[in-house]
Phi, psi and omega in degrees: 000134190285179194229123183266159147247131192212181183213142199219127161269157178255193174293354170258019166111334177251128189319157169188157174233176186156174176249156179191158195266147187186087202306338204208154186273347171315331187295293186286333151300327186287327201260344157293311180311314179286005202260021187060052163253143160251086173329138190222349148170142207261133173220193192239152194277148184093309193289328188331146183264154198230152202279194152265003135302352188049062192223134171288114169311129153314084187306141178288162161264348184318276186323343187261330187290313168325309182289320199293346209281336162299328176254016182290166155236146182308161200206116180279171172237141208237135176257129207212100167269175207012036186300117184309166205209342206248159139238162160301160207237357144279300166340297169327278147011278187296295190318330184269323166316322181272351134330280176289009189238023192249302188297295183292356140302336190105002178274111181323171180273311164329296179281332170326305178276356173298321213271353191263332181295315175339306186269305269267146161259287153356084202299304207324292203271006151298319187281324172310288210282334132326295169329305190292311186302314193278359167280319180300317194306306185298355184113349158306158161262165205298304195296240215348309159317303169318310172322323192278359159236100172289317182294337179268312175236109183287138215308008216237338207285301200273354204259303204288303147004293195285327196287281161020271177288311184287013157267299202111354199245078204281327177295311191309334178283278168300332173273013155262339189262325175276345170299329192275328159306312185300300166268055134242347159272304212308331170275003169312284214290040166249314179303284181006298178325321209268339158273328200282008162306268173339309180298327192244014176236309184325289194316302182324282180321313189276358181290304167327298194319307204282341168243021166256354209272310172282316206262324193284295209312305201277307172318314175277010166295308208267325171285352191286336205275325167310330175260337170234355180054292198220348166317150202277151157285155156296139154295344161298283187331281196323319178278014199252317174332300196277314159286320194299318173285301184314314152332332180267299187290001189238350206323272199000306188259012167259333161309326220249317192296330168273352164294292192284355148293310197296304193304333179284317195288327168321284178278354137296314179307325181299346183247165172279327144359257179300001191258294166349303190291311168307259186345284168333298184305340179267017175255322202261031186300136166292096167118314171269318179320293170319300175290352161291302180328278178323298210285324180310288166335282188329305191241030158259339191275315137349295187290297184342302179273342173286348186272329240243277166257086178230345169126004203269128221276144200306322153321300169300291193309323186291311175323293195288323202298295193341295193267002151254005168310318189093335168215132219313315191310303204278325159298316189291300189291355151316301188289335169286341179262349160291318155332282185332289203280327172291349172258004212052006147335155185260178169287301199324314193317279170319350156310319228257288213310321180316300181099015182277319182236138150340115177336282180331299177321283173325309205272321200295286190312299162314355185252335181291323190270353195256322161295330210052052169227044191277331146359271161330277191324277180328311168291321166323300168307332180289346188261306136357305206258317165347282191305291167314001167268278163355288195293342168287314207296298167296358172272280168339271191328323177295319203273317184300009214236303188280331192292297172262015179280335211272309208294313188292300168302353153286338164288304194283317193295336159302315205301306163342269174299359181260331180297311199276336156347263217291350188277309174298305192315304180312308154334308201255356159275316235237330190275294160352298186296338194283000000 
């Protein structure tokens, strides 16, 4: 029986070579795949291609994914517009948690993802997770699967991934990546929380505003001139009036003028320009700028120390920091301490010189580097700003509540009081006649 050679990786990720009996290479792939190998290449002993150094090439995958292809199934191809592409970034959440919790049982990386594409509900990452398995199956490594849906799991996903399988420690990496997902949603949905108060008493009001304006306004309009005639209005009324007519004659342009406000802050945000610009502005907002400026902080000292320890080289990890911060202020000062520190440089200097982060951050950091714990150091602070991210929220909420209880009765209550004016006039004419 001829005798193959191959080189494979196992579930955690590290290579190993070695032979194995076999009729066929298809053959010697099936019987590594039951032993828990991913083959990356199988060849017949003597046959190996060889360089012109006469040094044996390492075999590609290509050829094993080729040979694997008969017993693959065929899959038709089908054109689908606007076929969803994303996940939800909780969905995601779970799947990497139950991942690393498959792995930390002891459960192959392979049948892991057999049993979660099973379960999965979620078509987009159900086919995502059936893909990764049949790349894995073929002789890919796990980051290299990934790499292959940018939309779903984004370089900071495959950077912890790769480091990982090359550490040999592929759970610890995904249970830090799922740890690391978890409190970057809870604190999504806690800013989230803290606008949509707001956002939703505005929305009220002008809904308000907009049917007393159009529907009420013009009626008590029409009874002051039948009851009082040539007699003068309050001057509240009269400017109450005056938005009420415009209001009637411009709705058109003022719906289409608040569309093309949204669609413009859009396609300004789409440039760099304009996304710079957004991005200040919204640092220096009164009651929210702080808590973004805070929330910014959290993950960027978060992603950071979590790429740093998983294993991922410092340079690199400021790069993925760099493009997931979320804001332009904050992406820039990343990048200059990446120049810095690629010049050999310490991070703190180009830290503190940005004027983007807190003394306190700066000095925290400067103390990790100086122990050689900056890892360390970096979560802390994510933890540390975590906590100050709470107390804004909560803070925010208390002052916005009275803040727009006031705003809202300030509205409806002028338009009020400019309507009931001419009605006491009437009133008090109407007693007169009698």
């Amino acid at each position: 029986m001829p005798r193959f050679q191959y080189v494979a990786l196992d579930a955690r990720g590290q290579e190993s070579t070695g032979s194995v009996e076999a009729n066929s290479t298809n053959e010697a792939i099936g019987r590594l795949r039951q032993s828990g190998y991913f083959p990356t290449g199988v060849y017949e002993e003597g046959r190996a291609p060889a360089s012109r150094d006469g040094k044996v090439k390492k075999p590609r995958t290509t050829p094993i994914a080729a040979a694997a292809a008969p017993t693959a199934k065929r899959k038709g191809v089908s054109i689908t517009l606007f076929k969803k592409q994303k996940v939800k970034s909780r969905v995601l959440m779970i799947f990497t948690r139950q991942l690393a919790t498959l792995i930390d049982s002891g459960l192959p990386l392979l049948r892991s993802l057999n049993v979660l594409a099973r379960q999965e509900r979620d078509p987009v990452l159900k086919r995502a997770t059936e893909a990764l398995s049949d790349s894995v199956q073929g002789g890919n490594t796990f980051s290299d699967s990934l790499a292959q849906h940018p939309k779903i799991f984004n370089e900071l996903y495959v950077s912890m991934v790769k480091a990982g399988e090359l550490g040999g420690v592929l759970e610890v990496v995904l249970e830090r990546l799922a740890e690391f997902q978890e409190k970057a949603q809870k604190i999504k949905g806690k800013v989230l929380s803290a606008m949509i108060y707001p956002a939703i008493v505005m929305t009220m009001a002008v809904a308000i505003m907009g049917f007393l304006l159009v529907f009420i306004v013009p009626r008590f309009e029409a009874i002051f001139k039948d009851m009082l005639g040539d007699k003068p209005l309050p001057g509240i009324t009269i400017f109450v009036i005056s938005i009420s007519r415009f209001a009637q004659s411009n709705w058109a342009i003022l719906i289409g003028a608040g569309i093309a406000l949204i669609v413009g802050i859009k396609v300004l945000g789409r440039t760099s320009g304009g996304r710079s610009l957004l991005d200040q502005f919204k640092l220096r907002l009164p009651l929210f700028g702080d808590l973004i400026r805070k929330t910014s902080i959290s993950r960027f000292s978060r992603t950071l120390g979590t790429l740093v320890s998983s294993g991922v080289s410092i340079l690199q990890a400021l790069n993925i920091t760099r493009d997931t911060a979320g804001n332009t202020v904050i992406a820039n000062a990343i990048s200059q301490v990446h120049d810095r520190v690629k010049e050999g440089e310490s991070i703190v200097q180009p830290l503190e010189t940005s004027g983007a982060f807190p003394p306190m951050v700066v000095s925290m950091i400067d103390v990790g580097e100086e122990t050689g714990q900056l890892p360390d150091m970096l979560l802390k602070i994510a933890d540390v700003y975590d906590g100050e991210v709470d107390n804004s929220v909560a803070a925010l909420t208390s002052i916005l509540e009275p803040i727009m209880i006031v705003f809202l009765a300030v509205v409806v209550g002028t338009i009020v009081i400019a309507l009931f004016l001419p009605l006491i006039s009437i009133i008090t004419t109407l007693q007169q006649q009698t």
